[in-house]
C-alpha positions in Angstrom: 0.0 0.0 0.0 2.5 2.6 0.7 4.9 1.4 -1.9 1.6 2.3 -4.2 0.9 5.6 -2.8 4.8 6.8 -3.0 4.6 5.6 -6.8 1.8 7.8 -7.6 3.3 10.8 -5.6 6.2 9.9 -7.4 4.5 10.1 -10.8 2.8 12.9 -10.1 5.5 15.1 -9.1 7.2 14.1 -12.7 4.3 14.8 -14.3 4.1 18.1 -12.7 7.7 18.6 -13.4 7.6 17.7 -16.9 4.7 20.0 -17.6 6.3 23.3 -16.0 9.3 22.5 -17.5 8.9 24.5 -20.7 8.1 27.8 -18.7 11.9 27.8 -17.9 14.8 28.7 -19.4 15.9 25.5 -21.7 19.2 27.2 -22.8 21.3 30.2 -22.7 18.0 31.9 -21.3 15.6 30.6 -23.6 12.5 28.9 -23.0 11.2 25.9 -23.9 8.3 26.9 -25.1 9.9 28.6 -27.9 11.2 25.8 -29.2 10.1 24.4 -31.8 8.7 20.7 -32.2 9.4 20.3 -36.1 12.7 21.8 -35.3 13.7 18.4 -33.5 12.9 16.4 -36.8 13.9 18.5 -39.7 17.2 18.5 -41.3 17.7 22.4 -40.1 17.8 21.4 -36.6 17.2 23.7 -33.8 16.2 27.5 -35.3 15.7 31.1 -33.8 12.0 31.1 -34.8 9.5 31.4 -32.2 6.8 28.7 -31.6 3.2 28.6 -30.7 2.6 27.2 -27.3 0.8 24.3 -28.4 3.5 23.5 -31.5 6.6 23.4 -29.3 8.0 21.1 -26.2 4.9 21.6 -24.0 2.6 19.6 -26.4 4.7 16.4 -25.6 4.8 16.5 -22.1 1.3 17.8 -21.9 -0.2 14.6 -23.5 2.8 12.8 -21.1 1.1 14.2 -18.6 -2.1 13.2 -19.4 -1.3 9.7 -20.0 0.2 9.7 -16.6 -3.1 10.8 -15.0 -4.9 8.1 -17.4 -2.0 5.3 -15.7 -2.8 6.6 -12.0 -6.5 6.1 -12.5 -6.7 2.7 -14.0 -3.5 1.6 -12.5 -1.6 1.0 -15.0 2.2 1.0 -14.5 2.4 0.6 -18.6 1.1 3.9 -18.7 3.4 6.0 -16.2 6.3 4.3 -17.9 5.0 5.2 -21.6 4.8 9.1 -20.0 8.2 8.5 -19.0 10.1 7.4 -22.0 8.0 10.0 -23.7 9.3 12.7 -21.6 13.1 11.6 -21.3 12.5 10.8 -25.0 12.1 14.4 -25.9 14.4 16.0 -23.6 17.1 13.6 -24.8 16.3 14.7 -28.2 16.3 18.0 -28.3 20.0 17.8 -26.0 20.9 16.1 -29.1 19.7 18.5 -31.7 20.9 21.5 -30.0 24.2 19.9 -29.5 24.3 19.7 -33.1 23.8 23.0 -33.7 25.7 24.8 -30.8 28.5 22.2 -31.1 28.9 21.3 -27.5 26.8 22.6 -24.3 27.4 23.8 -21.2 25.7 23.3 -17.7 25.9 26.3 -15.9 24.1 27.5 -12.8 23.2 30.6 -14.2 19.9 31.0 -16.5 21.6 32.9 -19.2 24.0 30.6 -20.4 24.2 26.9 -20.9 21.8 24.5 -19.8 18.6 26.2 -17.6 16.0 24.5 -15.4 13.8 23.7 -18.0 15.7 21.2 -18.9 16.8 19.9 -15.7 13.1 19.5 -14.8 12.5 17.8 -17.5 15.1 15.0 -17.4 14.1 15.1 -13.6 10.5 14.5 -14.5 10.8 11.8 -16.9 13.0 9.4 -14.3 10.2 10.3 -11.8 8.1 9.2 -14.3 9.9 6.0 -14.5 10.9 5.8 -10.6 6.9 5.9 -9.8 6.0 3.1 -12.4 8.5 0.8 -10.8 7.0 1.1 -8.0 3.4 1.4 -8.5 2.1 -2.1 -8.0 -0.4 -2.0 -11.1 -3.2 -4.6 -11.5 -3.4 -8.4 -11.0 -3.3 -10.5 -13.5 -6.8 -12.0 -12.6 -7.5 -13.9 -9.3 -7.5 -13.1 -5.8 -3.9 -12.0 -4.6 -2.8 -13.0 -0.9 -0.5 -10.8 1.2 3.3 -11.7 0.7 1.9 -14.2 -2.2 2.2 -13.2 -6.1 -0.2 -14.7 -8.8 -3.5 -15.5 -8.4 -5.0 -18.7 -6.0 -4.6 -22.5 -7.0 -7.3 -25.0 -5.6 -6.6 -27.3 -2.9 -7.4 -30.4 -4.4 -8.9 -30.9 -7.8 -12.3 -32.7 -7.5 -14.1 -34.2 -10.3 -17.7 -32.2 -10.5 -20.6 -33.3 -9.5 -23.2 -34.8 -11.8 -26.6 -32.9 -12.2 -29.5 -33.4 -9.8 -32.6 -35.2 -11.1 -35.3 -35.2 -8.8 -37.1 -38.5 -8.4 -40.9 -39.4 -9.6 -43.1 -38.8 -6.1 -45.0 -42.3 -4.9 -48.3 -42.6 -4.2 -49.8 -43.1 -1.1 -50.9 -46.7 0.1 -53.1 -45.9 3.1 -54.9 -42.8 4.3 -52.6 -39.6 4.6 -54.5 -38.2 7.0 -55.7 -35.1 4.9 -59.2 -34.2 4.0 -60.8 -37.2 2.2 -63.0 -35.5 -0.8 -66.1 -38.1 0.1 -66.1 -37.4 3.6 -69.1 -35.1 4.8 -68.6 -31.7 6.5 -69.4 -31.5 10.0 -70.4 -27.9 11.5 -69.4 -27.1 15.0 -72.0 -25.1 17.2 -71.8 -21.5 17.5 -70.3 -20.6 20.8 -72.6 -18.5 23.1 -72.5 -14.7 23.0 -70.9 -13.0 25.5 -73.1 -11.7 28.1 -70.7 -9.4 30.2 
């Protein structure tokens, strides 16, 4: 149960993470909302033009996000770990592309040059990601689960099943069954005497 509950914090906070990240500065003081998602796949690599919020690195770890809350309610681990590797998957390639075009990168502490916190949070988001679907316990397979046991329940024993039920032909009677006979006659009882109080 707790290792449960600290896998969905876990996920969660990498979700949250991985969503902010793109308000921050990715590198040399530039968000990562301005970067462009085509600019990861085209042959011009990473550009100066500006994106729309919805066309740059937030769209990925929006829908990462959303999967993640998708995983957390039907317990899937699948899930979390698909919003992970979607998450580490971007961030690791747009490290790649913009190493391509800068040459090399630094990691600085400062926002204006080198590497920002966008990115950090990012990379740090997606092995949350990862981190709570390792240890969110997921669903069972099918079957009852017993504490300390994994897989579902085997019988005890193995008995063959029983054959159907056929209720027997009733018997009739031999003697009287001491019910009302149909050719008896009906006796009346007297009427009791009114109450004279």
């Amino acid at each position: 149960m707790v290792r449960n509950v600290l896998g969905q914090v876990l996920a969660l906070v990498g979700a949250a993470a991985a969503v902010w990240s793109p308000f921050q500065a990715w590198y040399n003081g530039r968000d990562g909302q301005y970067y462009r998602l085509e600019d990861l796949v085209t042959g011009t690599g990473i550009t100066n033009v500006s994106a729309e919020l919805f066309a740059s690195l937030f769209l990925p770890f929006v829908v990462a996000a959303l999967i993640t809350l998708i995983g957390l309610v039907l317990r899937l681990r699948v899930l979390v770990a698909v919003a992970g590797v979607i998450v580490l998957g971007f961030t690791i390639l747009w490290m790649v592309r913009i190493g391509l075009v800068e040459g090399s990168f630094t990691i600085s502490g400062e926002e204006a040059n080198g590497l920002g916190l966008g990115t950090a949070l990012a990379f740090g988001g997606g092995v949350l990601l990862l981190l709570g679907a390792l240890f969110m316990r997921g669903r069972g397979a099918g079957g009852k689960h017993v504490k300390g046991r994994r897989g579902p329940l085997t019988p005890v024993d193995q008995r063959e099943p029983y054959e159907p039920y056929e209720p027997e032909e009733p018997e009739e009677p031999d003697g009287p069954t001491g019910g009302p006979d149909e050719d008896a006659p009906t006796q009346t009882w007297p009427r009791p005497p009114p109450d004279r109080d």
